[in-house]
VOLO-598032 format. One record per residue (C-alpha): y, x, z; residue number from 1. Coordinates in nm, 3 decimals. Example, Ala and Ser with C-alpha at 12.3 -4.5 7.8 and 13.67 -1.06 7.14 Angstrom:
// residues 2
yy	xx	zz	i
-0.450	1.230	0.780	1
-0.106	1.367	0.714	2
This chain:
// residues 130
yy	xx	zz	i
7.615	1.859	7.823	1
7.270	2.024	7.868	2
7.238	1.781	8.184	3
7.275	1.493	8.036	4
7.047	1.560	7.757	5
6.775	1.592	8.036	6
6.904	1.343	8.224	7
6.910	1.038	7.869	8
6.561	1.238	7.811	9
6.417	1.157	8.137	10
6.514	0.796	8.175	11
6.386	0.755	7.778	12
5.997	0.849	7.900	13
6.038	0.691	8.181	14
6.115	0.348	8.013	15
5.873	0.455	7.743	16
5.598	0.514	8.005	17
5.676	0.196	8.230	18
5.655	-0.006	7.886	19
5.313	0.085	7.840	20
5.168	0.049	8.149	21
5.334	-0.322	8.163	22
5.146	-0.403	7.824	23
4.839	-0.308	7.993	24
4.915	-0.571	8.275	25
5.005	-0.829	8.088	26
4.991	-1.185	8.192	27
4.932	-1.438	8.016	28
5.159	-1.750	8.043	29
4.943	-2.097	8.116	30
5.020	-2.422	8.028	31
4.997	-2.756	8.129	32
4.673	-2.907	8.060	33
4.292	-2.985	8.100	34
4.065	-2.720	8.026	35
3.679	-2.611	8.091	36
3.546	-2.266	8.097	37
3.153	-2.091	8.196	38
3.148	-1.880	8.486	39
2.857	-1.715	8.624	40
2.635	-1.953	8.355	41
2.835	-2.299	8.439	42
3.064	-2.512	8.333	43
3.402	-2.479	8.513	44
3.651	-2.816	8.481	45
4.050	-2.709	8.573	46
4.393	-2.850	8.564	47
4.719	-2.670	8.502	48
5.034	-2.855	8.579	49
5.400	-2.705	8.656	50
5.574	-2.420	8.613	51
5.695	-2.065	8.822	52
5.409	-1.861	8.995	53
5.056	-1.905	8.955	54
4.897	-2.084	9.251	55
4.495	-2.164	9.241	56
4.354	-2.494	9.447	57
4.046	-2.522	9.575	58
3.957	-2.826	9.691	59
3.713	-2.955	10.005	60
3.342	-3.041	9.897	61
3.110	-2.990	9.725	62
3.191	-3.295	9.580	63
3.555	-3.402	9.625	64
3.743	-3.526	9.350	65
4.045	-3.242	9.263	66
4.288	-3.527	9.236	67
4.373	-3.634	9.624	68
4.506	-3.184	9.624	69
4.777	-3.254	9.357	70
5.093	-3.193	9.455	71
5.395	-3.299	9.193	72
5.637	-3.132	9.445	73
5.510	-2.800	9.458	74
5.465	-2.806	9.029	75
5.882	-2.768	9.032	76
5.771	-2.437	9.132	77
5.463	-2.360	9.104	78
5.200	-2.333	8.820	79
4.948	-2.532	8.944	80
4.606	-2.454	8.907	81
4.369	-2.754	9.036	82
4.002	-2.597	9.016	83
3.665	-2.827	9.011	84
3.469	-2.606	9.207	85
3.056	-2.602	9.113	86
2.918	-2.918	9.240	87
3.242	-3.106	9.236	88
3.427	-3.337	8.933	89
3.281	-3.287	8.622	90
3.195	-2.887	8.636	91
2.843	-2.843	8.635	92
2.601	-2.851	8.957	93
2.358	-2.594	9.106	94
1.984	-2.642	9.134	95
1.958	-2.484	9.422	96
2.233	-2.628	9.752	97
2.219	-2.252	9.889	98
2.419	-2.161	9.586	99
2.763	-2.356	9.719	100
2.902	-2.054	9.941	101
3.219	-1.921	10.022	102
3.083	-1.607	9.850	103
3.006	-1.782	9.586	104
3.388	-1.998	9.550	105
3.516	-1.690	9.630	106
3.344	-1.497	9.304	107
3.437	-1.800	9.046	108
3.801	-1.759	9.177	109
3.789	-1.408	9.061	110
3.644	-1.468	8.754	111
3.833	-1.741	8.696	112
4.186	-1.549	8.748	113
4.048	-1.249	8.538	114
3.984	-1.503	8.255	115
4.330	-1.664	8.255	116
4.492	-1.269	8.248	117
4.659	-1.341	8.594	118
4.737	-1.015	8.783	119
4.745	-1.202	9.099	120
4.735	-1.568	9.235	121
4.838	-1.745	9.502	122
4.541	-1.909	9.709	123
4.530	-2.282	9.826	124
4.217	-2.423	9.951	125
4.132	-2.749	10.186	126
3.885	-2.791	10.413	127
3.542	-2.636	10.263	128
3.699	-2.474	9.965	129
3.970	-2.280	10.247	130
């Protein structure tokens, strides 16, 4: 009887402690839609279509339109998220052409995905924004 006690005790802080670390992780569900956000002091124009696993697009540029990426077939499974990189759609552009790195895609992904709560991403980029 004793056993069991511990046993029901230990699978009761277990759950209790896995509960609270999985409300500290929370994600946060994103829906279809246009939306705009600042990074690093500039506008930021993105897309969400579909549903399923988050996947983050990054299209060629500077300066390609986000459009010719979109693909309906993958949004069956996929939450699609179609990003206007600096310098490209209608996000904002640098004053200075050294800005558009990898370094610096790279660091507006990040920021990006820690603004929309998503513990992790899948990555798909084309030509200069792979």
């Amino acid at each position: 009887m004793k056993k069991n006690i511990s046993i029901v005790s230990v699978c009761l802080l277990i759950f209790v402690s896995l509960f609270f670390v999985y409300k500290k992780i929370e994600v946060k569900k994103l829906f279809p839609g246009d939306y705009q956000t600042v990074i690093n002091g500039v506008v930021i124009h993105y897309h969400v279509r579909g549903q399923g696993p988050v996947c983050f697009v990054q299209p060629g540029g500077p300066g390609m339109n986000w459009g010719y990426l979109q693909m309906p077939e993958l949004e069956k499974f996929l939450t699609m998220v179609y990003i206007e990189p600096i310098g490209s759609g209608k996000s904002g552009k640098l004053v200075d052409y050294k800005g558009y790195s990898i370094n610096r895609y790279l660091e507006d992904i990040e920021l990006l995905r820690k603004r929309l709560k998503q513990k992790k991403v899948y990555l798909l980029g084309h030509s200069h924004g792979g």
